[in-house]
N, C-alpha and C positions, 0 to 999 in steps of 0.2 A: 504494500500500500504506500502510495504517496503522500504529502501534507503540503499544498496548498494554501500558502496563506489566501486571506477571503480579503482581508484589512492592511494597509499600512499603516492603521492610527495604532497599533502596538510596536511600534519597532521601535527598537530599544528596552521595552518592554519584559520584565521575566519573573517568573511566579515559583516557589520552594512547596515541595511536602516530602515530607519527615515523615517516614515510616517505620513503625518499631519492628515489621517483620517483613520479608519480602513480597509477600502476595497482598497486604493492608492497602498501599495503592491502590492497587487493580478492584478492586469488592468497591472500594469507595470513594474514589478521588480519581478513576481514570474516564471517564467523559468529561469534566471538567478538564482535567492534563488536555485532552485531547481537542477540545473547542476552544483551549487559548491559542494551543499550537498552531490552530489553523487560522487564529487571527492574527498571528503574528507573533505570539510569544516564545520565546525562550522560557523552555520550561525544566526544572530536573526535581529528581527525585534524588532522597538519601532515604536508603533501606538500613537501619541501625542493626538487624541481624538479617540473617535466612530463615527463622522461624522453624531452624534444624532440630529443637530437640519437643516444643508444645505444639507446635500447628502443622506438622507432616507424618502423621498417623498411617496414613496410606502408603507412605514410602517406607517405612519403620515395618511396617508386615507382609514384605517383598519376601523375609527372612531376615537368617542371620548374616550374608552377606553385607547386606546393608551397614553402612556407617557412618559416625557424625559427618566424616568429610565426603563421602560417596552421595549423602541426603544435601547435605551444604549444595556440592555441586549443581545435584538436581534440582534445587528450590533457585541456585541463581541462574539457571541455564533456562527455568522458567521465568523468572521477573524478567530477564535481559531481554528475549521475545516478547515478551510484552509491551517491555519500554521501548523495544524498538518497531512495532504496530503504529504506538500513541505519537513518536518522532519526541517523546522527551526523553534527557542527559539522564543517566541514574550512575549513582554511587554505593558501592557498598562498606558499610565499616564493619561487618564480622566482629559484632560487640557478644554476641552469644544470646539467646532468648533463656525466660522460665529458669534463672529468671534474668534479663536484663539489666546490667549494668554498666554507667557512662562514667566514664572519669575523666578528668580536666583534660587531658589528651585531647581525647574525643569528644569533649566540649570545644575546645578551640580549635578543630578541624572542623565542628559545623562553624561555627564563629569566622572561619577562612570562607566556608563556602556561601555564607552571605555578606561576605562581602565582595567574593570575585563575581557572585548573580546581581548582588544591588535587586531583591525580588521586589516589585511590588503590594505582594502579600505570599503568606504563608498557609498553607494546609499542615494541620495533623489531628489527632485523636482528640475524641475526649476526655475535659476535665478529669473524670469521676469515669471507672469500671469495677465493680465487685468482682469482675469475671477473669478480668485480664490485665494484672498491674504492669504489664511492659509498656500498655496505651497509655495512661497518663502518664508516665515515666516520659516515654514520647513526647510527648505534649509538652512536659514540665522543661525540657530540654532545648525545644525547639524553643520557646518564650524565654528561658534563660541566655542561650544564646544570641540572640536576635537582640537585646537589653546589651549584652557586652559586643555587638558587631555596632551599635550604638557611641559607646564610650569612646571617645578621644585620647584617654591616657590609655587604653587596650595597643599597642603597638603605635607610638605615635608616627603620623605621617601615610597611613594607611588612607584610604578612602573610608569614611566609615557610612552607614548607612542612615536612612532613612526612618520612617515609623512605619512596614509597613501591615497590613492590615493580617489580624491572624482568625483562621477559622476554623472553626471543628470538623471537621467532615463526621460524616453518619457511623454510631457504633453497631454492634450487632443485634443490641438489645436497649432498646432507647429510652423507654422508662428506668428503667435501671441506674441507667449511668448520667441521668438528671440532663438527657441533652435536649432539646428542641430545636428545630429546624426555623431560621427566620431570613434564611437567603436561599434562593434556589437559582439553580444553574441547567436549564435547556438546552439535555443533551441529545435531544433526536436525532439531529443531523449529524450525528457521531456514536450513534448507538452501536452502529454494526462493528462500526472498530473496538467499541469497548468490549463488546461480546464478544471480539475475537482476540482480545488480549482476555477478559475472563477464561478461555479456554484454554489459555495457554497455563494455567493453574492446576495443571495433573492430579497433583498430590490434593488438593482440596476439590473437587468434581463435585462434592456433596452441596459447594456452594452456590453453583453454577446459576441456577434458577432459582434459589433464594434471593441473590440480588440482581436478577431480572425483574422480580416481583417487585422490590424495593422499587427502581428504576420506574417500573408503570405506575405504584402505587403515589410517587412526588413527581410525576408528568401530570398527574391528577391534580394533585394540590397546587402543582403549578399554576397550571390553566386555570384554575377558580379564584388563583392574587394576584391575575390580570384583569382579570373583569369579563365580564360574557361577549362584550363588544370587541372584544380584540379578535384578529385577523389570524393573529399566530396558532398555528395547530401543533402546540405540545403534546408529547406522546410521554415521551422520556425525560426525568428529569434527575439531576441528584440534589440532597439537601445538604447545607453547610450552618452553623451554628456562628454568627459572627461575635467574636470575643470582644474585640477592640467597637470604639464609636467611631462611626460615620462625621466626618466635616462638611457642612454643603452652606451654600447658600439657601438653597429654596428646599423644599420637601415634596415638590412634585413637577 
């Protein structure tokens, strides 16, 4: 597949999400990767692990062949397919899942990489997961970061960045994890790619049409916080949670 920019009003333009495992992108933040791409942004991902030892069950009961570094491979040989469907940069730091952890290292290598993106917003998890503390970890990281890619005494003389906007993307269980959807992103005209980077997900299959559902079910809520008089025929859509405030002059 090709990518097509639609817009040159994004150039220059580039947007960050922060994934705590390799396939978290893809289930919730790849239609969005994929409808900036086509307007023109420079988009990347950071995978914080491969999701090699909690979220590759399927790979794990191959047998005993199988191993952390045999499943590692397989989970990035999956996201890298994917990311290269959506036409976004992905990175991986091989921080380890289940459980997850970051240390100033791998804090100031995200802290590099928003600074060489300059995004003008951020995707990751949410706040709050009883299910899965590698997702706020996530989360807690990427807003850590982004606060010292900020700071002017952080390596002085560096470019440093901006304020830019940070958003939740959808967790798997939304009541739970206290999120609410109050930005949505129209991803119709990019569904098929997303459902073809969703396939490239092997090891999790079980998900496939879980977040095809999701996908239809905020195409829905989409099209009802435009108004019945709009033109636009949403199908598809994903939901994002905006953490930061909006600056504007007007409100509509």
């Amino acid at each position: 597949m090709t990518n097509t920019p639609q817009s040159t009003d994004a150039a220059g333009k580039a947007g960050l999400v922060v994934s705590a495992h390799s396939a978290d992108f893809v289930w919730r933040a790849a239609g969005t990767i994929a409808a900036h791409v086509a307007q023109g942004y420079r988009m990347k991902v950071v995978c914080l692990s491969f999701g090699e030892r909690g979220e590759s069950a399927k790979l794990w009961r191959k047998g005993p062949q199988m191993t952390e570094s045999t499943v590692k491979a397989a989970r990035r040989e999956e996201a890298q397919r994917a990311a290269d469907i959506l036409g976004t940069e992905i990175e991986f730091f091989d921080l380890g899942d289940y459980p997850l952890r970051v240390n100033d290292e791998a804090l100031f290598r995200l802290v590099d990489v928003y600074r060489d993106l300059q995004p003008s917003f951020v995707l990751s998890h949410s706040e709050k997961d009883p299910y899965n503390f590698d997702h706020p970890l996530a989360m807690h990281v990427a807003q850590e970061a982004r606060i010292i890619a900020q700071a002017e005494g952080h390596r002085p003389g560096e470019k440093i960045i901006g304020a830019p906007a940070v958003f939740a993307f959808e967790p798997h269980q939304t009541e739970q994890c206290e999120w609410m959807p109050n930005t949505f992103i129209d991803i119709t005209e990019v569904w098929e790619r997303k459902r073809a980077a969703i396939e490239c997900m092997a090891g999790q299959e079980h998900l496939w049409d879980y977040y095809t559902r999701v996908a239809l079910q905020r195409g829905v809520q989409a099209k009802r916080n435009i108004g019945i008089t709009a033109t636009r025929d949403i199908k598809y859509a994903e939901g994002l949670m905006r953490l930061t405030p909006t600056v504007t002059g007007v409100l509509a």
